[in-house]
C-alpha positions as CSV (number, residue, x, y, z in Angstrom):
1,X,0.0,0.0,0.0
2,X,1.3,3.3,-1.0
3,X,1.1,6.4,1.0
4,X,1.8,9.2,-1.8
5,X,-1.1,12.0,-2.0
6,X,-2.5,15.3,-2.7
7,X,-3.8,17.7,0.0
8,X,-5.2,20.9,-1.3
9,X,-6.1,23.8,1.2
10,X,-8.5,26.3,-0.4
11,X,-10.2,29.2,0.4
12,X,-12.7,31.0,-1.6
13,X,-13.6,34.6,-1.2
14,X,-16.2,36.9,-2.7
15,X,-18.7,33.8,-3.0
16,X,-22.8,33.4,-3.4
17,X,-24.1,34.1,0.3
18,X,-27.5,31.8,-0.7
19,X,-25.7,28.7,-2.1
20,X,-23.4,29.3,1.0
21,X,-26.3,29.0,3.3
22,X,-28.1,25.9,1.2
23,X,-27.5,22.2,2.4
24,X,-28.5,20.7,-0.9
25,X,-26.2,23.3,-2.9
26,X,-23.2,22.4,-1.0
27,X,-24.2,19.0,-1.1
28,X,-24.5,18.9,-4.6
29,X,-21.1,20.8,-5.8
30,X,-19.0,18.6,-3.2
31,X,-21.0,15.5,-4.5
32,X,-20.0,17.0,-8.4
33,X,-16.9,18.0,-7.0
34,X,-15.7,14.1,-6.0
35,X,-17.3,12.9,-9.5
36,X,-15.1,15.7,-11.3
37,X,-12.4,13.8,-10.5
38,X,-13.2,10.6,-10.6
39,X,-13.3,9.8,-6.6
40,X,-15.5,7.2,-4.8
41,X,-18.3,8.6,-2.1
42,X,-18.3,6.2,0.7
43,X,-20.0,8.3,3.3
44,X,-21.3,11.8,3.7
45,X,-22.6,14.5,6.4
46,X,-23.4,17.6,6.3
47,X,-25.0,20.3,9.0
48,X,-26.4,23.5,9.3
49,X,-25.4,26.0,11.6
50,X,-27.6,28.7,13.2
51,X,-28.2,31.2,12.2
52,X,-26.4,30.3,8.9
53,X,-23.6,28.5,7.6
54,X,-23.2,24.7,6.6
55,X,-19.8,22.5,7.2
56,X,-20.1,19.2,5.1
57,X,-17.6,16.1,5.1
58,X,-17.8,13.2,2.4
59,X,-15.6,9.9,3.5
60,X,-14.3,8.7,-0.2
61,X,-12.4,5.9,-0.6
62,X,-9.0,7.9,-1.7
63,X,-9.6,10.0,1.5
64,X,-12.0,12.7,2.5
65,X,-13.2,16.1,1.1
66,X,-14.7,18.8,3.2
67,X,-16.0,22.0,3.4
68,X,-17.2,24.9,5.6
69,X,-19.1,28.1,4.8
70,X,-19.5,31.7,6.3
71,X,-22.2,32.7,4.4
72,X,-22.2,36.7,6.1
73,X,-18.6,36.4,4.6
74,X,-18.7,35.2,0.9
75,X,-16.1,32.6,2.0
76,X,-15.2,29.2,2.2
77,X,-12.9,26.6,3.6
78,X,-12.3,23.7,1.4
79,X,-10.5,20.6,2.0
80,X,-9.3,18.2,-1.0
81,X,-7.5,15.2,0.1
82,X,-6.7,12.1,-2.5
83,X,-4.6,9.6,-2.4
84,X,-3.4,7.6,-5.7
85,X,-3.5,9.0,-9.3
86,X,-6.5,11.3,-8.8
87,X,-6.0,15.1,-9.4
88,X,-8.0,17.1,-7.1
89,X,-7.5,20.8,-9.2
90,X,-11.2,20.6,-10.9
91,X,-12.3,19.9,-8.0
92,X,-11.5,22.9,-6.6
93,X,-12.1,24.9,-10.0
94,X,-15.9,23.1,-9.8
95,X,-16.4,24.1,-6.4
96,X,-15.4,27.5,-6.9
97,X,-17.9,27.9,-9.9
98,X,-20.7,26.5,-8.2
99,X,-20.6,28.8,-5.5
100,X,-19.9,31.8,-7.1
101,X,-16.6,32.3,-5.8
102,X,-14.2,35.6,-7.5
103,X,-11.4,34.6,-6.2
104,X,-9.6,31.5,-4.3
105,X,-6.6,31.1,-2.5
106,X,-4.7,27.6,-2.9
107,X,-2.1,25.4,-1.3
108,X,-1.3,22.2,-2.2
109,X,1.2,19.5,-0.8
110,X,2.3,16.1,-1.7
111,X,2.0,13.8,1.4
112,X,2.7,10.2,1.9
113,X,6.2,8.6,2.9
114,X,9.2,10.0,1.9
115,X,10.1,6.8,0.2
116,X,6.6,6.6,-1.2
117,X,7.3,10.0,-2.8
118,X,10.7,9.1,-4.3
119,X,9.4,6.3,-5.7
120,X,6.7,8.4,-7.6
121,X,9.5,10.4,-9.0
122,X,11.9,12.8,-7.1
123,X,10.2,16.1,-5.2
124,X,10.7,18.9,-6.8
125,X,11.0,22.7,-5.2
126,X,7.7,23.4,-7.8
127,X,6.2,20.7,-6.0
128,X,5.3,22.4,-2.9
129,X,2.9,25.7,-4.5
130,X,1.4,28.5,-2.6
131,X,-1.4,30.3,-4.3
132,X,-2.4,33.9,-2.9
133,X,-5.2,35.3,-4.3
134,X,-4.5,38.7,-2.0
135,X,-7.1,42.0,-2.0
136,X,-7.2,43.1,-5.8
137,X,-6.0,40.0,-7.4
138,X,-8.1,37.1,-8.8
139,X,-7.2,34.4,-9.2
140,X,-8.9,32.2,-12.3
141,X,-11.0,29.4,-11.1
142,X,-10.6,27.7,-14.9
143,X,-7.0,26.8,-15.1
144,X,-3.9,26.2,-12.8
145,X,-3.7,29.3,-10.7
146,X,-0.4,31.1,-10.9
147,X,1.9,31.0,-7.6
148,X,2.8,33.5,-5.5
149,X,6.0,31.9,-3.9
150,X,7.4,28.0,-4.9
151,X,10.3,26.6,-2.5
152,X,12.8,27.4,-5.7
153,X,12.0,31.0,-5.0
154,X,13.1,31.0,-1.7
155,X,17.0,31.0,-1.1
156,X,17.2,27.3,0.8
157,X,19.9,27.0,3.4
């Protein structure tokens, strides 16, 4: 069994305050979000807050996906995790277009075993990305968002 992994962080900002608020709309773009890229729902749960908001888990068999909203914000927290071959990017881009989102900020880390890893292919500085979608600057839902720092930026000592 093999360790290696994705693990995206993202946050999205400027988004739909209804769909925000709506258990079956964040149901449905998590749910379309796990099909996007080709996962397997095991289990699901979702809740509603008082007086608003909705935080929603689904258990799929390459490793979880969750989300949590504040609709008086426009923002969400989202949480891709996948283990194997799947890439977890449109499901990030699909959440961000179902909820209306502007602009998203992005992180994403390989995890699993160091040896796991190597045996994948060597890590890379490019690897390890950092997306900041700061005040002012959007960031495109659609394609790979641009970075704002890689590790091969960075002087390494």
């Amino acid at each position: 069994m093999h360790t290696l992994g994705r693990h995206l962080i993202i946050e999205l900002f400027s988004c739909d305050s209804e769909r925000l608020n709506c258990i079956p709309t964040i149901s449905a773009a998590l749910r379309g979000a796990a099909e996007a890229i080709g996962a397997t729902i095991v289990s699901e749960a979702f809740h509603q807050y008082a007086p608003q908001g909705v935080s929603g888990v689904l258990l799929i068999a390459e490793s979880h996906m969750s989300v949590h909203t504040w609709p008086e914000a426009g923002y969400v927290a989202l949480d891709i995790y996948t283990c194997g071959d799947l890439d977890p990017r449109p499901g990030a881009r699909l959440m961000g277009q179902a909820l209306g989102a502007a602009q998203c900020r992005l992180q994403e880390t390989l995890r699993g075993l160091p040896e796991h890893i190597a045996a994948a292919r060597p890590l890379l500085p490019d690897d390890i990305v950092i997306v900041d979608g700061g005040p002012g600057e959007e960031i495109p839902l659609d394609g790979r968002p641009r970075p704002a720092a890689t590790l091969s930026d960075r002087a390494l000592s």
